[in-house]
C-alpha positions as CSV (number, residue, x, y, z in Angstrom):
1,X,81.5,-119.3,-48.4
2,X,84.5,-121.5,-48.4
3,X,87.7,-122.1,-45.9
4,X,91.0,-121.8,-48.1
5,X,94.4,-121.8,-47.4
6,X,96.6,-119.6,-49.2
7,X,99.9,-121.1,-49.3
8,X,102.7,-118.4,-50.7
9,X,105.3,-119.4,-52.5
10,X,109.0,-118.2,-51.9
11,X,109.0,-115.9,-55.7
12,X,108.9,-112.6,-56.9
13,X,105.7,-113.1,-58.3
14,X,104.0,-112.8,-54.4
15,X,103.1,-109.2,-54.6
16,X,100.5,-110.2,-56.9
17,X,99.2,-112.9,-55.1
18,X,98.2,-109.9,-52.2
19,X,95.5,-108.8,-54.6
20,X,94.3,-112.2,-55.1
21,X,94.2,-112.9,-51.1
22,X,92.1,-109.5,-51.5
23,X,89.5,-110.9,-54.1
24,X,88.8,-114.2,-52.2
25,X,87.9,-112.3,-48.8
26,X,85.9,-109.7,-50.1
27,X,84.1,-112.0,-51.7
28,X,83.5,-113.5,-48.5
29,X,85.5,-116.4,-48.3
30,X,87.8,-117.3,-45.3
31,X,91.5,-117.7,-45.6
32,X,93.9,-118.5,-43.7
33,X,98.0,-117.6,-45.7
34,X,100.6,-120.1,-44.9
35,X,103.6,-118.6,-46.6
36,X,107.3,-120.4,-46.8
37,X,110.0,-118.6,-45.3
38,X,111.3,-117.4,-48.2
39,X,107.8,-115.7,-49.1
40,X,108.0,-113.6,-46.6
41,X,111.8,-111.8,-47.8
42,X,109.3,-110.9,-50.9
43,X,105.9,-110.0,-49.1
44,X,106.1,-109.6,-44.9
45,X,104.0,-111.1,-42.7
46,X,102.0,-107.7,-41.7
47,X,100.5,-107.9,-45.3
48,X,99.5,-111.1,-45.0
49,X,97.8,-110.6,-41.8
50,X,95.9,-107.4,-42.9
51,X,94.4,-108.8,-45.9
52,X,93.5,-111.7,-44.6
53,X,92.1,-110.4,-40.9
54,X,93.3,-113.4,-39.6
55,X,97.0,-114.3,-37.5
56,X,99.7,-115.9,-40.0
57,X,100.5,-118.9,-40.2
58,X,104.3,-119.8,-40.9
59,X,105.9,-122.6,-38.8
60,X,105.0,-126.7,-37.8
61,X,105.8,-125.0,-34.0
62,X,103.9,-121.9,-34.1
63,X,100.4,-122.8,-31.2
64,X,101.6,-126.4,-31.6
65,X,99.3,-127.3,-28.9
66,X,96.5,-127.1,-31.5
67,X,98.3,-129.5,-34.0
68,X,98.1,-126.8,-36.9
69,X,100.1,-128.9,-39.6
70,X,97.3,-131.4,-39.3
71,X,94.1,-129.0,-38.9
72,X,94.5,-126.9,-41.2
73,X,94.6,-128.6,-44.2
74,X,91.4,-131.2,-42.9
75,X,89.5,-128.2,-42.7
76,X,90.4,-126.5,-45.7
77,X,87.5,-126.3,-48.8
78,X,90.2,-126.1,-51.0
79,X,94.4,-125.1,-51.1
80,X,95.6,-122.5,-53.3
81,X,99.6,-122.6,-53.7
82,X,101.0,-118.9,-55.5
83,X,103.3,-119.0,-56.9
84,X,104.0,-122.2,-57.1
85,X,108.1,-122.4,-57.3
86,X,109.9,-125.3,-58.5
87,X,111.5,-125.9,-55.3
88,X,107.9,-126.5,-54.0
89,X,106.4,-128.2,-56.4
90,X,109.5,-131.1,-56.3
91,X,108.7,-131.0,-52.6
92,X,104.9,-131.5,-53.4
93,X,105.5,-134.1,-55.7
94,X,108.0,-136.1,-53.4
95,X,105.8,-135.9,-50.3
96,X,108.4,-134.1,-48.4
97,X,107.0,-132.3,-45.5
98,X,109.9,-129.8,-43.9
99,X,107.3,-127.1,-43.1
100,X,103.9,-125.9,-42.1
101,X,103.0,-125.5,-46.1
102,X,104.3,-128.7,-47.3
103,X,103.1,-130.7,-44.5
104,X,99.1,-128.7,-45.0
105,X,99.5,-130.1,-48.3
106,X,100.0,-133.8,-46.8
107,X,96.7,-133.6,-44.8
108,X,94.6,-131.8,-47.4
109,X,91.4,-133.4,-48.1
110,X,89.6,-130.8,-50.6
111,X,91.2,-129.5,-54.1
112,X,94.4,-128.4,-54.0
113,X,95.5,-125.7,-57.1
114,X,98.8,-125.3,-57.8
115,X,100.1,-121.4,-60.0
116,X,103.3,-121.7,-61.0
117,X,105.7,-119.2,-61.6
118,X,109.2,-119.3,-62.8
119,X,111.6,-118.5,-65.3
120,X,110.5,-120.6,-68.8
121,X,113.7,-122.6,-68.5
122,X,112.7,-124.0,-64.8
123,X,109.2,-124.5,-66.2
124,X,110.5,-126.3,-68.8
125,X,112.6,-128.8,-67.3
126,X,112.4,-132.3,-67.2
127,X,112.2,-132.5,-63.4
128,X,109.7,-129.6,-63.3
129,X,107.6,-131.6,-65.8
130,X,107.8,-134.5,-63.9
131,X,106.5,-133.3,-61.2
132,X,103.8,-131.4,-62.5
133,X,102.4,-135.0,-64.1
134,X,103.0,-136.2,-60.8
135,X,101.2,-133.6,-58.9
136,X,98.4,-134.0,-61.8
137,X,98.3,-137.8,-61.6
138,X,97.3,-137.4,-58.1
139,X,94.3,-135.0,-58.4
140,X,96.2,-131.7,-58.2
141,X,95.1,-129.0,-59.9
142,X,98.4,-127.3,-62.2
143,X,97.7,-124.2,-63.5
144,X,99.4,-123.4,-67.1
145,X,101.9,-120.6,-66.6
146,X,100.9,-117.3,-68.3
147,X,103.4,-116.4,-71.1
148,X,104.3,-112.9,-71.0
149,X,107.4,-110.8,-68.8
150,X,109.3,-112.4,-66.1
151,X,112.0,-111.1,-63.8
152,X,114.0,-108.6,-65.4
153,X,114.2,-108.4,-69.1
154,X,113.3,-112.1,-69.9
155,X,109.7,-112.7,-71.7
156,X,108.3,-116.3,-72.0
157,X,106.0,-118.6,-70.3
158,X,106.5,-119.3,-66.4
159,X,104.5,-115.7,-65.7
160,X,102.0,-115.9,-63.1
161,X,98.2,-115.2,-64.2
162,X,96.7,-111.8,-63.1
163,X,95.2,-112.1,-59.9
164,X,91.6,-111.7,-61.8
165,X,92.3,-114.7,-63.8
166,X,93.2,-117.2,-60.7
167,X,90.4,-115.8,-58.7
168,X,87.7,-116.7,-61.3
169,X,89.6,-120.0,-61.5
170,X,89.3,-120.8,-58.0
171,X,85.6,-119.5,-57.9
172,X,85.2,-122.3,-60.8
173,X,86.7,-125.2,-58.6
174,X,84.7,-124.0,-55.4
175,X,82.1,-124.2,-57.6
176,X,82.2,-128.2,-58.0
177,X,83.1,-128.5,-54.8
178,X,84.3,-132.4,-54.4
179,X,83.4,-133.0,-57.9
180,X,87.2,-133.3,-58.9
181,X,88.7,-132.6,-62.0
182,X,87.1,-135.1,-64.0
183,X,88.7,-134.2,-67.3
184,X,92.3,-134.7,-66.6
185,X,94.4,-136.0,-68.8
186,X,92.1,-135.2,-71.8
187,X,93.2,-132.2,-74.2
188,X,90.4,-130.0,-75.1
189,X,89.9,-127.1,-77.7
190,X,87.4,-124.4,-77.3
191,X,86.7,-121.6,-79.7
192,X,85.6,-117.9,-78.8
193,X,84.8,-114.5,-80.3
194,X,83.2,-113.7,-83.6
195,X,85.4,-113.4,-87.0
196,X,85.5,-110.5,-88.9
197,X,85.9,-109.9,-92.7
198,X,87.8,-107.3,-94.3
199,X,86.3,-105.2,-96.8
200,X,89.2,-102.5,-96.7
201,X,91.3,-101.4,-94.5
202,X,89.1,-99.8,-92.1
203,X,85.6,-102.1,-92.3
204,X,84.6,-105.2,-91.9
205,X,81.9,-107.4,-91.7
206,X,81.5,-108.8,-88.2
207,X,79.1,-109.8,-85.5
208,X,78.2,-109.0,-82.1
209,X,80.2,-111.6,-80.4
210,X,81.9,-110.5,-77.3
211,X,84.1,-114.0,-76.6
212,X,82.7,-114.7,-73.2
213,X,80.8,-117.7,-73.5
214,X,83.6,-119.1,-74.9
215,X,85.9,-118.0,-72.3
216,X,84.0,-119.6,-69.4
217,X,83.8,-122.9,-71.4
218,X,87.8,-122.7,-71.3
219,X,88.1,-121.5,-67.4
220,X,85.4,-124.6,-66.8
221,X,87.6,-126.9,-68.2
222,X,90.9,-125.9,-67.0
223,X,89.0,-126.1,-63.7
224,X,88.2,-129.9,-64.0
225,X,92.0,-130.6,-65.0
226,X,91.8,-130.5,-69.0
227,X,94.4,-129.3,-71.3
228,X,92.7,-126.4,-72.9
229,X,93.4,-124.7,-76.4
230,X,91.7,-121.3,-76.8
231,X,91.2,-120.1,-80.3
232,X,90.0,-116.7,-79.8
233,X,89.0,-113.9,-82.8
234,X,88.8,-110.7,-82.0
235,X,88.5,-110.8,-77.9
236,X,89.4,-108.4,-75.9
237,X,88.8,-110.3,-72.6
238,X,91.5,-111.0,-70.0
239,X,93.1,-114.2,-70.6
240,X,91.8,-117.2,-68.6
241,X,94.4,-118.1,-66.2
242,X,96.0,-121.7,-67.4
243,X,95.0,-122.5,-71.3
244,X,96.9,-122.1,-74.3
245,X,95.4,-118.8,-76.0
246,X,96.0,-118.8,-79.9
247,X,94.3,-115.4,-81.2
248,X,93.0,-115.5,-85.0
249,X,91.1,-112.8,-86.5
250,X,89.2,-114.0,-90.0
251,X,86.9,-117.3,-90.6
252,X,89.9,-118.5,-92.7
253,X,92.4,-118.2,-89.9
254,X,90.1,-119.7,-87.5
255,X,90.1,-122.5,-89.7
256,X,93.1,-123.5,-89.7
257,X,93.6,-123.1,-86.2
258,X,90.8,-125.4,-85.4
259,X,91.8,-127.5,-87.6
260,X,95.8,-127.7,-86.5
261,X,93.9,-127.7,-82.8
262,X,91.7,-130.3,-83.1
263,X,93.9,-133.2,-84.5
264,X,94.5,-135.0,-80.8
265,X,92.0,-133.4,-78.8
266,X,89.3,-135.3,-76.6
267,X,86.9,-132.9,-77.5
268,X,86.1,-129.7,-79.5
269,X,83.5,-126.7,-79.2
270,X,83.0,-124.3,-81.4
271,X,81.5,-121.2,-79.3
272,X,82.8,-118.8,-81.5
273,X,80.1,-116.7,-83.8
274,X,82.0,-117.6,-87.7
275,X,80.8,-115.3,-90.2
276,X,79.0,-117.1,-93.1
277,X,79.8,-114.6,-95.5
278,X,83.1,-112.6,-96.6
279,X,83.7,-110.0,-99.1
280,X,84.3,-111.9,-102.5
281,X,87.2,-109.2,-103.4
282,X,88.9,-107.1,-100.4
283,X,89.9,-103.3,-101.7
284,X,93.7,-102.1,-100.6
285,X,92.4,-98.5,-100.2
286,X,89.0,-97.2,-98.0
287,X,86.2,-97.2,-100.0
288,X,85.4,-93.6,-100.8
289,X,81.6,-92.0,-101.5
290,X,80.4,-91.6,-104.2
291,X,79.9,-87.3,-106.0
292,X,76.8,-89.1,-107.4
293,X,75.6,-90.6,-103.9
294,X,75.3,-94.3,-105.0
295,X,76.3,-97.1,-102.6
296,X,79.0,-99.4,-103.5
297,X,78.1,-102.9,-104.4
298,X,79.7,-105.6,-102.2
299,X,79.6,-109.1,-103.7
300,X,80.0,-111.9,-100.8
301,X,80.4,-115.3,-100.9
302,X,80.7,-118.3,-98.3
303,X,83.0,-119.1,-96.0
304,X,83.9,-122.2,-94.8
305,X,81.6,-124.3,-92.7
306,X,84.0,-124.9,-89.6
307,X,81.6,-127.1,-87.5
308,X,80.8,-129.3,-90.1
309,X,84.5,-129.8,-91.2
310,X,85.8,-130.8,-88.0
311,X,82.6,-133.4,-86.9
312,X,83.1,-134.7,-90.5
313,X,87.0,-135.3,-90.3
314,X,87.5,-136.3,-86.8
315,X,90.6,-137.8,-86.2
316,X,89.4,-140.8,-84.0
317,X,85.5,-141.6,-83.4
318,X,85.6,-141.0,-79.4
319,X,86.5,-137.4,-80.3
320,X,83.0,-135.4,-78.8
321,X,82.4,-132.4,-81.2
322,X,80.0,-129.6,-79.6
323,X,78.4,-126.2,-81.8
324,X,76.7,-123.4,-81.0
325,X,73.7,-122.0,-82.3
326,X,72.7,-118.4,-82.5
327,X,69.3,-118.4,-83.4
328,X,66.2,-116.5,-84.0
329,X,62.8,-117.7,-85.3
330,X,61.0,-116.6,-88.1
331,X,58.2,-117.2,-90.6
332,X,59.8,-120.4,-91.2
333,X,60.6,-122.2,-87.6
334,X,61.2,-121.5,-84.3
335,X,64.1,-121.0,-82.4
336,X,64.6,-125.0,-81.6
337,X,63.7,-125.8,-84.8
338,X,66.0,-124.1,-86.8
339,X,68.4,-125.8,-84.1
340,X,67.3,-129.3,-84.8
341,X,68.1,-128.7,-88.3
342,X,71.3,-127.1,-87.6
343,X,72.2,-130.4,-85.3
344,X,71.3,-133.2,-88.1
345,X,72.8,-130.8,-91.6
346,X,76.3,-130.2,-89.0
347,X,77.0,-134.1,-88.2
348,X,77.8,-132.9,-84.3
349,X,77.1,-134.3,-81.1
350,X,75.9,-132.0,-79.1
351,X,74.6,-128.3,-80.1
352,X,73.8,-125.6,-77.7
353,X,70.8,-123.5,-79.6
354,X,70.2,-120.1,-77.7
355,X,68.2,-117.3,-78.9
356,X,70.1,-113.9,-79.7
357,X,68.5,-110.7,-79.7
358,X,69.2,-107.1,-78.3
359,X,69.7,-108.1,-74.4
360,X,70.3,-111.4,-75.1
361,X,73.1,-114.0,-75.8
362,X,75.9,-111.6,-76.9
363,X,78.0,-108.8,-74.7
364,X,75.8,-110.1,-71.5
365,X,77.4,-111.8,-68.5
366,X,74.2,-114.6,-68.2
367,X,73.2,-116.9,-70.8
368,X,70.4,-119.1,-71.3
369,X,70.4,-122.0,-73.6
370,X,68.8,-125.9,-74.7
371,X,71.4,-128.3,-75.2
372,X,70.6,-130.8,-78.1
373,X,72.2,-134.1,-78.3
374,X,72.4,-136.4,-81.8
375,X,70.6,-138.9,-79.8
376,X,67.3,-137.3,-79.4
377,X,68.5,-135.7,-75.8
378,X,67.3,-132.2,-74.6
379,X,69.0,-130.2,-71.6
380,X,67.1,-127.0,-70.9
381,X,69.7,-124.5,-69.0
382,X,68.0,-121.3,-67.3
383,X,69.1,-117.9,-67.8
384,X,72.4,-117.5,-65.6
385,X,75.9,-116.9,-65.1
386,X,77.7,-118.7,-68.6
387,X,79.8,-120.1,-66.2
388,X,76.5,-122.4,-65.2
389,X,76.0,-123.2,-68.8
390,X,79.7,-123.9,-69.7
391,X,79.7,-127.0,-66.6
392,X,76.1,-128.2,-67.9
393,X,78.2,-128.6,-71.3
394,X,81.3,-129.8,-70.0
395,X,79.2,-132.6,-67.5
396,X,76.9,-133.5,-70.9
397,X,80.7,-134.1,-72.7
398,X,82.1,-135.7,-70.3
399,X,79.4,-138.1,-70.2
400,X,79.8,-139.2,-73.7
401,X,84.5,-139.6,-73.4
């Protein structure tokens, strides 16, 4: 298990980060909460303290004779900063060091996340955004705000993630330990969920996708420092703390987002499960038995080939396209070979082929999969957490920006 530091930011938004301080130790991780002095007019010290099982740290002065502005961030695994306020980020980003918080952050040698929260106009502005791509440009981890309610009646984006969201976001960093966020700077788009197709206005034809593949690809790569677009259809996870969710619910709709998405992104993966086929004709009102007890006839016809479009029409020739492929064999082929012929007919780089079936693939937490590359490479991934798979696919991308 990992040391952290927990440093608390002087907003509002603190109370929530009491359940996240909650999720890290029961999980057995150590922490230690350094807040500001103005975090602790929002949350007091005695919460801090019980939580954590440990004494609170708050001032450069406080057991001085163990040098505590230096030690604690050397032996720190990694720095978590919620909320991150403006006010602390501009001190972040100008080195300053006029507490015990700022100055851990100087001596910090592991990751250091950073989960703002503010009012959208403070988020917004140019000095906030200048010191986010300074914090960035130096290794920092900058969490997108979530966009939702913020202090009293205003609603837009400077909301803190739930505390879910930036625990499974920390868990993804621990996870690469000193690796680093080796995809900062690059914009990626990631697709989850499975479409549906109206037939009327209560049925559709759908799959069995549940979106959480797709999701862990996202957290992955907001965890290494990407920009990340999620398109999502028809999810009804929690959203991954710092991406840029865009929720579609039809083949055609995912489309066009992918499409809109994918113009200036580094790379693109399409984890989402597309239907192939859509009603040819949708009916305004339920369709209604028959008094002669016939079925109804439902012409389909083909929907557009979403993989293939965007590997076909990439807007530069460094842009890495990834697909997914649900497969299971039959008369004709086995599972990797119905794969192989998926890889060559879709023009991609890289498609991940795994086999579907009742307990397998879709609505499970694990996932086991064979990565297939256009040049003749094979990655076999063991069954396991789709967070494992998502860094095998994110380390097999990054290797070919």
């Amino acid at each position: 298990m990992a040391e952290i530091v927990l440093g608390v930011g002087g907003g509002i938004a603190a109370y929530k980060v009491a359940d996240v301080l909650r999720r890290l130790t029961e999980s057995g991780h150590g922490v230690t909460v350094v807040p500001t002095r103005s975090a602790l007019r929002f949350v007091g010290e005695p919460t801090w303290a019980a939580l954590s099982g440990r004494p609170v740290r708050t001032e450069v002065f406080d057991d001085v004779h163990e040098v505590p502005h230096v030690r604690i961030g050397r032996h720190a695994d990694l720095v978590l900063v919620a909320p991150a306020t403006a006010d602390l980020m501009a001190k972040a980003a100008a080195g300053l060091a006029d507490d015990l918080l700022t100055s851990t952050l100087l001596t910090a040698r592991g990751p250091v996340v950073f989960v703002p929260a503010m009012h959208t106009e403070m988020w917004e502005h140019p000095a906030t955004v200048a010191n986010v791509e300074t914090l960035r440009r130096r290794g920092a981890l900058v969490v997108e705000p979530a966009v939702g309610r913020l202090t009293g009646a205003d609603t837009g984006k400077g909301r803190l993630p739930e505390p879910a969201d930036i625990f499974a976001y920390v868990s993804d960093v621990l996870t690469r330990g000193d690796a680093g966020p080796d995809l900062a700077g690059r914009h990626v788009v990631v697709s989850a969920g499975g479409t549906r197709e109206h037939l009327d206005p209560v049925r559709f034809l759908g799959n069995r996708s549940s979106g959480r593949q797709g999701y862990a690809l996202a957290r992955a790569a907001a965890a290494r420092g990407a920009r990340v677009t999620l398109v999502a259809a028809n999810v009804a996870l929690p959203d991954p703390a710092g991406v840029d969710l865009v929720r579609v619910g039809s083949a055609a709709q995912l489309y066009d987002a992918m499409v809109e998405a994918s113009a200036g992104a580094d790379a693109v993966v399409m984890a989402a499960a597309v239907a192939d086929f859509r009603p040819a004709a949708y009916t305004g009102t339920k369709i209604k038995k028959s008094a002669d007890g016939t079925s109804p006839v439902i012409e389909l016809e083909r929907t557009s080939d979403i993989l293939a479009h965007l590997a076909a029409h990439r807007p530069s020739p460094k842009q890495v396209v990834v697909g997914f492929a649900a497969e299971t064999g039959d008369a004709s082929g086995s599972v990797l070979d119905h794969g192989r012929a998926k890889l060559a007919a879709k023009g991609c780089d890289l498609l991940v082929v795994n086999e579907v079936g009742a307990d397998r693939g879709f609505e499970t937490e694990d996932n086991a999969a064979v990565v297939l590359g256009a040049d003749g490479s094979s990655v076999t991934v063991e069954s396991g957490p789709k967070s494992a798979l998502a860094h095998v696919v994110w380390d097999l991308v990054r290797a070919r920006l």
